[in-house]
LUMGURO-495692 format. One record per residue (C-alpha): residue number from 1; residue in one letter; x, y, z. Coordinates in pm, 1 decimal, decimal comma. Layout:
SITE    i  aa        xx        yy        zz
SITE  NUM   A         X         Y         Z
...
//
This chain:
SITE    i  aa        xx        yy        zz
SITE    1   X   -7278,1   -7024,4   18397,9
SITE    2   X   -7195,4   -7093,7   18007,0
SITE    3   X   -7096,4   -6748,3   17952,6
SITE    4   X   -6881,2   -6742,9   18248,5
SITE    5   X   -6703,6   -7137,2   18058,8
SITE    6   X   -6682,3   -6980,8   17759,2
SITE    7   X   -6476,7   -6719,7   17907,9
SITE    8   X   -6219,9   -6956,6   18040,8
SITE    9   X   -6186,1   -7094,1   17743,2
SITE   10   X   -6118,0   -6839,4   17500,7
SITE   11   X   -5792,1   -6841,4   17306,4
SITE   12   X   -5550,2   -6616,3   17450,8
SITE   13   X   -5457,2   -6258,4   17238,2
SITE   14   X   -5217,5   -6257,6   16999,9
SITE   15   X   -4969,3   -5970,0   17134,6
SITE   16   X   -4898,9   -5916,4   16762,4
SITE   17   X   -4545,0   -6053,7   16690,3
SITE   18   X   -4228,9   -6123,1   16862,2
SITE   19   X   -4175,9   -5982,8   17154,2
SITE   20   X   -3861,6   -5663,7   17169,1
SITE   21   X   -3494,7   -5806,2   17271,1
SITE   22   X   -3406,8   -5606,7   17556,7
SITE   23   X   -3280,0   -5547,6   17887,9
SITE   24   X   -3477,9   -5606,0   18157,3
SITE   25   X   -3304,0   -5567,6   18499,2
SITE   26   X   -2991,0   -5413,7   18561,3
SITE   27   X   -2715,5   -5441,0   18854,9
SITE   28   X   -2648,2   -5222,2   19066,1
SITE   29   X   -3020,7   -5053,4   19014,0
SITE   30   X   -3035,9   -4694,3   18794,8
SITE   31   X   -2993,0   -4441,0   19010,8
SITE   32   X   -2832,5   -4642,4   19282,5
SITE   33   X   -2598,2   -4440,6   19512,7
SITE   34   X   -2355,3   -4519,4   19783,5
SITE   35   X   -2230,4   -4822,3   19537,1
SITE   36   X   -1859,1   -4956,5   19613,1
SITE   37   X   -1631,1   -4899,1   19400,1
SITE   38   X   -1534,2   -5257,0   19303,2
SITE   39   X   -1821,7   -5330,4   19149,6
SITE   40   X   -1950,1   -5471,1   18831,0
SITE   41   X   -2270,4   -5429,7   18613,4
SITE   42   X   -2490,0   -5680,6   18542,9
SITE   43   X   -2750,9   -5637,3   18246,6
SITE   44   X   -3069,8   -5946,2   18259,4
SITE   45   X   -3180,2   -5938,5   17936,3
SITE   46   X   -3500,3   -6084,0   17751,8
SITE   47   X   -3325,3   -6350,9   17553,7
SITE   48   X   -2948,4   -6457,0   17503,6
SITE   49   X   -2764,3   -6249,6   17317,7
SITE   50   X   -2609,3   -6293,0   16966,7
SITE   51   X   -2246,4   -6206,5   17063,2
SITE   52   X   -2116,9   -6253,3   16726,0
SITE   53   X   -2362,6   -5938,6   16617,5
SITE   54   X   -2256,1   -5743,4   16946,1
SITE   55   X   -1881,1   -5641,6   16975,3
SITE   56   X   -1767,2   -5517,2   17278,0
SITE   57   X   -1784,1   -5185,3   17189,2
SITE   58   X   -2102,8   -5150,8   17198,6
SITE   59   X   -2149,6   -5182,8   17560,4
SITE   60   X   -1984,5   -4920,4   17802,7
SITE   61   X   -1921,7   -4773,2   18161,5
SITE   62   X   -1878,0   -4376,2   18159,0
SITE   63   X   -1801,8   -4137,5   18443,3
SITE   64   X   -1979,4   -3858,5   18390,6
SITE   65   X   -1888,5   -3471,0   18427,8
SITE   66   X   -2096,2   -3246,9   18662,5
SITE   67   X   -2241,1   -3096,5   18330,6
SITE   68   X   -2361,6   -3534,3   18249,9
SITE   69   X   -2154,0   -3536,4   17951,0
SITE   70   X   -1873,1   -3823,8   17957,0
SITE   71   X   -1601,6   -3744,1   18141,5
SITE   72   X   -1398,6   -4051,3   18032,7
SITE   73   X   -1451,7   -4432,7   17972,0
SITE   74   X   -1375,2   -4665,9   18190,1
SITE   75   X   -1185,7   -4946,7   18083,4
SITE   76   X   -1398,1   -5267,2   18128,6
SITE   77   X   -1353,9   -5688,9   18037,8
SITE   78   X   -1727,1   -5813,5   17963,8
SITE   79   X   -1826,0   -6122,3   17996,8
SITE   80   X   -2166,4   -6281,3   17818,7
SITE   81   X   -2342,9   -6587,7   17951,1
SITE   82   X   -2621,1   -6635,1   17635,9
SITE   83   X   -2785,3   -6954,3   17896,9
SITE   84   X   -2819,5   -6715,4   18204,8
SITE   85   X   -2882,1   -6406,0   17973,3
SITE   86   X   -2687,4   -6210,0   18141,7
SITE   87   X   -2380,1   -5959,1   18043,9
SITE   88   X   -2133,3   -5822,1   18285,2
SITE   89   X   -1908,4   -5565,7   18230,8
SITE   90   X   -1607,9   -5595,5   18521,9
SITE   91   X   -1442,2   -5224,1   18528,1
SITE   92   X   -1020,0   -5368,3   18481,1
SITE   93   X    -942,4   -5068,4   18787,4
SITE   94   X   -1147,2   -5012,6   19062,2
SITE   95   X   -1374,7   -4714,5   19008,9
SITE   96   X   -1267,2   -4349,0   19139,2
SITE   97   X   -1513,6   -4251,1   19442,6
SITE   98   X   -1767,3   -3984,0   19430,7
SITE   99   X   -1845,1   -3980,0   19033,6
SITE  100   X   -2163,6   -4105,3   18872,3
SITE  101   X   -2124,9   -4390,7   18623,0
SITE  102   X   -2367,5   -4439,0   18318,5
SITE  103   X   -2371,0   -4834,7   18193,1
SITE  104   X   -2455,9   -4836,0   17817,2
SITE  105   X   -2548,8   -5128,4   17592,8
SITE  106   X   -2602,9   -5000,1   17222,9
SITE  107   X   -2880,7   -5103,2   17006,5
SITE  108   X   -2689,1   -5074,0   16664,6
SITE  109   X   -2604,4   -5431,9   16524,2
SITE  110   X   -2652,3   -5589,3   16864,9
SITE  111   X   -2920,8   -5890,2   16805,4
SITE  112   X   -3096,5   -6173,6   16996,1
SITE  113   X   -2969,6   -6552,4   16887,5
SITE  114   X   -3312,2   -6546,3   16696,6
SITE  115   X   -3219,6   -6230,6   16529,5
SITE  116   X   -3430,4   -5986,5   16718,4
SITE  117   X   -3225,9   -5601,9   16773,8
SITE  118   X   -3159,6   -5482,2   17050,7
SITE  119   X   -3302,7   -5171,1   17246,2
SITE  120   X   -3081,6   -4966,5   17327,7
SITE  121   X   -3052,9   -4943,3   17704,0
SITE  122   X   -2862,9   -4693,4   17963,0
SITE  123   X   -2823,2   -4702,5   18344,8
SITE  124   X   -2653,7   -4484,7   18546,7
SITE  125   X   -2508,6   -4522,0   18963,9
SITE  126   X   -2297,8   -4370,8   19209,6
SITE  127   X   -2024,6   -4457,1   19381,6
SITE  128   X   -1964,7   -4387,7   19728,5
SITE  129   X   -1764,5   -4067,9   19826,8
//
């Protein structure tokens, strides 16, 4: 019965440091299919995001080729809400039918409002024929 209290109250592990800044859920799902071709990406990530360290640029929607190499770029506004932690990314056209889009957000200078990088972070779906 001691053993079993002194158990319970042992101090939790240390995991070591701070956790990574990442992404960790990601709208419509990788790999989705059959998506419509109005639609935006959402990225959920770990903590709110640093948008002064983060230009645009470094986040992206590509159609990609048969071969998977980037066919062109789709032109997107993207919109960061650092209390929700989320980022959207709202294509300007609606998306052609039948290609495969990969949704990009770049590690590079991209940081956390406590200064944490980024992972880098890609996602790809389909839209509907």
């Amino acid at each position: 019965m001691v053993l079993g209290l002194l158990a319970a109250c042992a101090e939790p592990e240390d995991s070591g440091g701070p956790q990574p800044f990442e992404v960790v859920g990601v709208s419509p799902a990788d790999g989705a299919t059959g998506i419509v071709e109005s639609a935006s990406a959402e990225l959920r990530l770990s903590a709110g995001l640093d948008e002064l360290t983060c230009p645009p640029s470094q986040t992206r929607i590509d159609a990609l080729g048969p071969d998977g190499t980037v066919a062109f770029t789709v032109a997107v506004a993207r919109f960061a809400d650092a209390t929700e932690q989320t980022l959207r990314l709202d294509p300007s056209d609606p998306l052609p039918r039948g290609w495969t889009y990969a949704v990009s957000l770049r590690g590079g200078t991209c940081a956390s409002q406590d200064g944490r990088p980024l992972e880098p972070f890609s996602s790809t779906f389909t839209v509907a024929p």
